[in-house]
N, C-alpha and C positions, 0 to 999 in steps of 0.2 A: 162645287162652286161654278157659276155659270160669268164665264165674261165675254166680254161683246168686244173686237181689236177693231179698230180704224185702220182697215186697211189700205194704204193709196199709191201703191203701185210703185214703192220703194223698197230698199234695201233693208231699208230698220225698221219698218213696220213688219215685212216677212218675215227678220229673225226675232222678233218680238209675240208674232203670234207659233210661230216654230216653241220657242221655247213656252209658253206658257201650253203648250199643246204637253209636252215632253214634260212639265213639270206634274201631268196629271188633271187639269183644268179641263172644264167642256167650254169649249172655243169656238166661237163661231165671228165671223170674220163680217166687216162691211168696208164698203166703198162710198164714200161721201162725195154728192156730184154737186159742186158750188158756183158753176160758171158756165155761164152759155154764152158763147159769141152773138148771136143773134139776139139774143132779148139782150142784152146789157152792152148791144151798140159796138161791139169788138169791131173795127171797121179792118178789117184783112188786108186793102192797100196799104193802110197806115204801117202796115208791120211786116217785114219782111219777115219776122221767124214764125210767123203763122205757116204750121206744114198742112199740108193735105188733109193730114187727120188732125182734127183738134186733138191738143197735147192733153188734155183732161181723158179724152176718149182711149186715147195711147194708153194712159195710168190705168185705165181701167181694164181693158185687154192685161197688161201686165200683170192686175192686180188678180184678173180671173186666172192665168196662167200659175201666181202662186198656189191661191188656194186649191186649186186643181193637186198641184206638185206634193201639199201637205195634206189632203185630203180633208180638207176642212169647207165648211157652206161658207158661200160668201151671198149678203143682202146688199144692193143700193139703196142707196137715203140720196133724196135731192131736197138740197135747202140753197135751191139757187135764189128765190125771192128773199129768205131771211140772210143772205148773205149781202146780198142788194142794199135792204134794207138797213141791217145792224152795222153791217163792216165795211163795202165801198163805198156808200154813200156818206158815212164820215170820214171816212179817208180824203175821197174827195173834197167835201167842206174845208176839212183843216186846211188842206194844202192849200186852198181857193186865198185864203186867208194868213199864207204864209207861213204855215208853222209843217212839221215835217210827222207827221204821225204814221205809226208803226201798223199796216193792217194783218200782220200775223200777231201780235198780241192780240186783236180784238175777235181774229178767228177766234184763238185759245178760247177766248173768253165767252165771245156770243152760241158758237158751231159747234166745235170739238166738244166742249165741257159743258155745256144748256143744252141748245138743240140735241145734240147728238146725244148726250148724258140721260134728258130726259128718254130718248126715244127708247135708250138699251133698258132704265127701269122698267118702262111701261112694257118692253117685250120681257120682264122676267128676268136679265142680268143682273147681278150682284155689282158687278165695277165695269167698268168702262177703258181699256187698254188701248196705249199708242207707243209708235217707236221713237216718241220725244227723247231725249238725253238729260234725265232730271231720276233724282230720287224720291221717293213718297214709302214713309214708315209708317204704319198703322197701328195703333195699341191703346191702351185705357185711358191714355193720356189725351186721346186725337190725334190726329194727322198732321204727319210735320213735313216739307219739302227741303230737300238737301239737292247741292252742285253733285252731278254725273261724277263718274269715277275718269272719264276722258274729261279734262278741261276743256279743251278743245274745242268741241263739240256740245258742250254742257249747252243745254237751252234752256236754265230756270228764268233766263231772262222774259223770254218769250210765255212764260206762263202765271207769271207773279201778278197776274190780276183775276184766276182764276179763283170763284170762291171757295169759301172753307169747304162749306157740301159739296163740290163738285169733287175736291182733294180727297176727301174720306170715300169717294168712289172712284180712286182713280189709281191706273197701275202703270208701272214704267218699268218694263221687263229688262230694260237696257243700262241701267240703272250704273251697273260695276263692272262692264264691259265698254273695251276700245274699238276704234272704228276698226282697225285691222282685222279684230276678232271675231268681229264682225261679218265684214266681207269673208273671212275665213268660213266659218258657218255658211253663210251664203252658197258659199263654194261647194264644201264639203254636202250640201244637198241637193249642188247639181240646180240649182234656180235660173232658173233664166234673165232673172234684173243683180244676180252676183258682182255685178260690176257696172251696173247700171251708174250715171253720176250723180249725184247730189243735187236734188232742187237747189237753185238761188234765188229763183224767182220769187212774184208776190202771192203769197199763199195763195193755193188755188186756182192762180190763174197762168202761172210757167213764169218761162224766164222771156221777157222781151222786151226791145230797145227803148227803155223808161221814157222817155220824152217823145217818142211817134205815139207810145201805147196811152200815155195820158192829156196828149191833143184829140184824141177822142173825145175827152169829159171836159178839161179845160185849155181852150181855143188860145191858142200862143198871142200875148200881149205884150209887141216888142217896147223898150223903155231903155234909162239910159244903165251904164256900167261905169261907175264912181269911184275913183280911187281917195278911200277915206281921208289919206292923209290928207293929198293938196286938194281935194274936192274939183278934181278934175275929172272932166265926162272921158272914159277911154275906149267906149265904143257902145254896141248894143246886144242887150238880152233879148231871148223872145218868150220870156214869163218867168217872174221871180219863185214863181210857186215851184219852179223846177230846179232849184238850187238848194241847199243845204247849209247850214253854218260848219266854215272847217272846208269846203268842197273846191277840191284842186281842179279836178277831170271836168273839160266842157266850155271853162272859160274862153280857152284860144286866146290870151293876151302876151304878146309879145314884152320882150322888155328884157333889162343886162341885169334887175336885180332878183333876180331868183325866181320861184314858182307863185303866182297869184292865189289868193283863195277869200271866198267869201267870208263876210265878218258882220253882212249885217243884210236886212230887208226893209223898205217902208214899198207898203203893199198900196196903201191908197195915192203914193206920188209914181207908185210903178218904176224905183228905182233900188238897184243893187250894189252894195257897197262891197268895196273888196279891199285887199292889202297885201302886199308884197311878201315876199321871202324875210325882210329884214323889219319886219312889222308885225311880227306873231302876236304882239302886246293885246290887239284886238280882242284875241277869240280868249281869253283870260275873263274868266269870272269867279265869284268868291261865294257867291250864295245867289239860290235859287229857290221859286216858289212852286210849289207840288199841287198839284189836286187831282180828284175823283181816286185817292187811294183806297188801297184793298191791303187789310194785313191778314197773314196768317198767327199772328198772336195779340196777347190784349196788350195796350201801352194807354193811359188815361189820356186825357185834353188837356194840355198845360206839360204833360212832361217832357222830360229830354233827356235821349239816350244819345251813346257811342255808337258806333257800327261802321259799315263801310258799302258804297252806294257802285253800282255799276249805272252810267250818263248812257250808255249806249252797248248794244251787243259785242262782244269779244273785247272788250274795256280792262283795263286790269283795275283789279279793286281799290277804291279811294276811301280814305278814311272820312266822316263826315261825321255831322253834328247833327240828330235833325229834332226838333221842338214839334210836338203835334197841338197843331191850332185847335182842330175842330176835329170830327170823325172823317170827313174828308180835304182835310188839308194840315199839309206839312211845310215848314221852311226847313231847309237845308244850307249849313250854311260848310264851310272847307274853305278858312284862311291861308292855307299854303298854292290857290289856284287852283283851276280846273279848264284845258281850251275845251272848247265847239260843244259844250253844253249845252244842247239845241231844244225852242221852247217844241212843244208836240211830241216829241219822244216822250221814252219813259227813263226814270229813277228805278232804280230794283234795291230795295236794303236788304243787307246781309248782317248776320254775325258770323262771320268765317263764310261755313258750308253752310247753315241753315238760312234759310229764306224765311225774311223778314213778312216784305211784303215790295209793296209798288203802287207809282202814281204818274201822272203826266206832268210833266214839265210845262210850265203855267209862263214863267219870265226868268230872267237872268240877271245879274248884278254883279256887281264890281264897286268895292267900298261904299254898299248902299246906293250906289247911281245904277236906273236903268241901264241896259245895252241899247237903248234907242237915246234917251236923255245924253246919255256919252257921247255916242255920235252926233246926236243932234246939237250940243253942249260945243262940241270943238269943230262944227260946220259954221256956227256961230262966229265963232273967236276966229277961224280963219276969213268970213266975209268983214 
């Protein structure tokens, strides 16, 4: 059986193609080059952690070093235009528009598991391997996706939009191993990124100071900073689209009542609402609207199951309600609350371990009242 590893110059991708090498697989390795500073405007002053070597250029060297170490061929693939294309440039949009969208799901989705999926068929591979932290079964029934044996670590979150066909071609060698065990392996073969750290950054592009790196694409538009309750102006933002619902870190608002955080946006008056320590009430919502889902099993139009939704990566699981409207849309509803529900994210549905499926977060509600209507409703009452 022939598989093709995405390899990118980390720690889990190496022990992922190490072990399918070891399991007896003919393995052949690639590097996915998704980002050029110079065609996609990366402006270097703006960013201090731009080092000398573009950090993609880094993974790659690394990535060559592995494959060298396991004696395995490693190929580049550049999809720096369809990455342009499919994944920052909606990223950017959403955000232009206020909502907070995820662009490593839509890697998953456009790159990793399309581009890249097709490219390894059309050379002759059977699946398509990465050192994601998710499990994938394969058998007569179809392919099902389960949570990583590390919690921790699990990333089903980050792939619950990828399709069915991409899943029936798709392997996660990492599947029932911890990150220790990991790096142990690493170790034990003597690799040179053995203790390399962990990307955090925005897939593809590293780790860099979020607000210098996205005044590149959208131009700081400063506005007022509103304390919901008494609708008082408490100072100034320099672009809503750089704030998050739930978001502590960045405000700088002084004050004796605890920690500030955002609780709300209106993008066309360009102002940010927020709430105090003793004001959590805000970021409460009870039901939420989903679209552009993707499941990995059948559920009709009109029905409504049980299950339990992760709002956001490393989330612990909530119990939820969800009704499917259409083929792509879902209401979600969890009467016992849910804070910082944020619209542009994703929904991931679970039953336990198995992986439902997933959709975007469309709007928010609290007893059937918008999250904007509510604020706007008691900006009212208070003038």
């Amino acid at each position: 059986m022939k598989i093709l590893v995405g390899l990118s110059g980390g720690v889990d991708s190496a022990v992922a193609a190490y072990l399918l090498k070891a399991q007896g697989y003919d393995v052949t390795c690639a590097f996915m080059r998704n980002w050029d500073a110079l065609v996609n405007n990366d402006v270097k002053g703006n960013d201090s952690a731009f080092d000398e070597i573009c950090p993609q250029e880094a993974d790659f060297n690394d990535a060559k070093a592995v494959a060298a170490k396991l004696d395995l061929p490693l190929q580049r693939v550049d999809y720096i235009k369809e990455y342009w294309d499919e994944v920052f440039t909606s990223f950017i949009h959403e955000s232009a528009k206020g909502r907070t969208p995820n662009p490593d799901i839509l890697c998953n989705k456009y790159i990793k598991f399309d581009h890249f999926l097709k490219y390894g068929l059309e050379q002759g591979f059977d699946y398509v391997a990465t050192g994601h932290y998710a499990k994938v079964i394969h058998d007569h029934d179809g392919s099902r996706m389960y949570k990583a044996k590390d919690r921790n670590k699990d990333q089903t979150y980050f792939l619950a939009q990828i399709s069915r066909f991409a899943l029936s071609h798709a392997l996660f060698p990492l599947a029932d191993l911890l990150k220790p065990q990991i790096r142990e392996i690493a170790t034990k073969l003597d690799l040179s990124i053995a203790t390399k750290k962990d990307s955090t950054g925005i897939c593809f592009i590293g780790e860099r100071h979020f607000r210098q790196f996205m005044q590149n694409y959208l131009p700081a538009k400063p506005g007022d900073i509103v304390d919901v309750t008494s609708g008082k102006v408490l100072k100034q933002h320099q672009g809503v689209f750089f704030y998050t619902l739930g978001q502590r870190k960045g405000l700088d608002i002084g004050g004796a009542y605890g920690p500030w955080f955002v609780v709300g946006k209106d993008v066309e008056k360009n102002i940010l609402y927020v709430a105090n320590g003793k004001d959590d009430k805000w970021l409460v919502s009870t039901k939420c609207d989903v679209s552009n889902t993707n499941w990995f099993i059948d559920i009709p139009n009109g029905h409504t199951i049980h299950c339990q939704a992760k709002f956001r990566y490393r989330q612990n699981d909530n119990d939820v309600t969800i009704t499917k409207v259409d083929d792509q849309h879902v209401t979600v509803s969890y009467p016992q609350g849910i804070k910082a529900v944020t619209p542009g994210q994703q929904a991931v549905f679970y039953d336990h371990d198995l992986v439902l499926g997933g959709g975007t977060i469309d709007a928010i509600y609290h007893d059937d009242i918008s999250l904007d209507e509510r604020i706007a409703r008691h900006l009212c009452h208070l003038n």
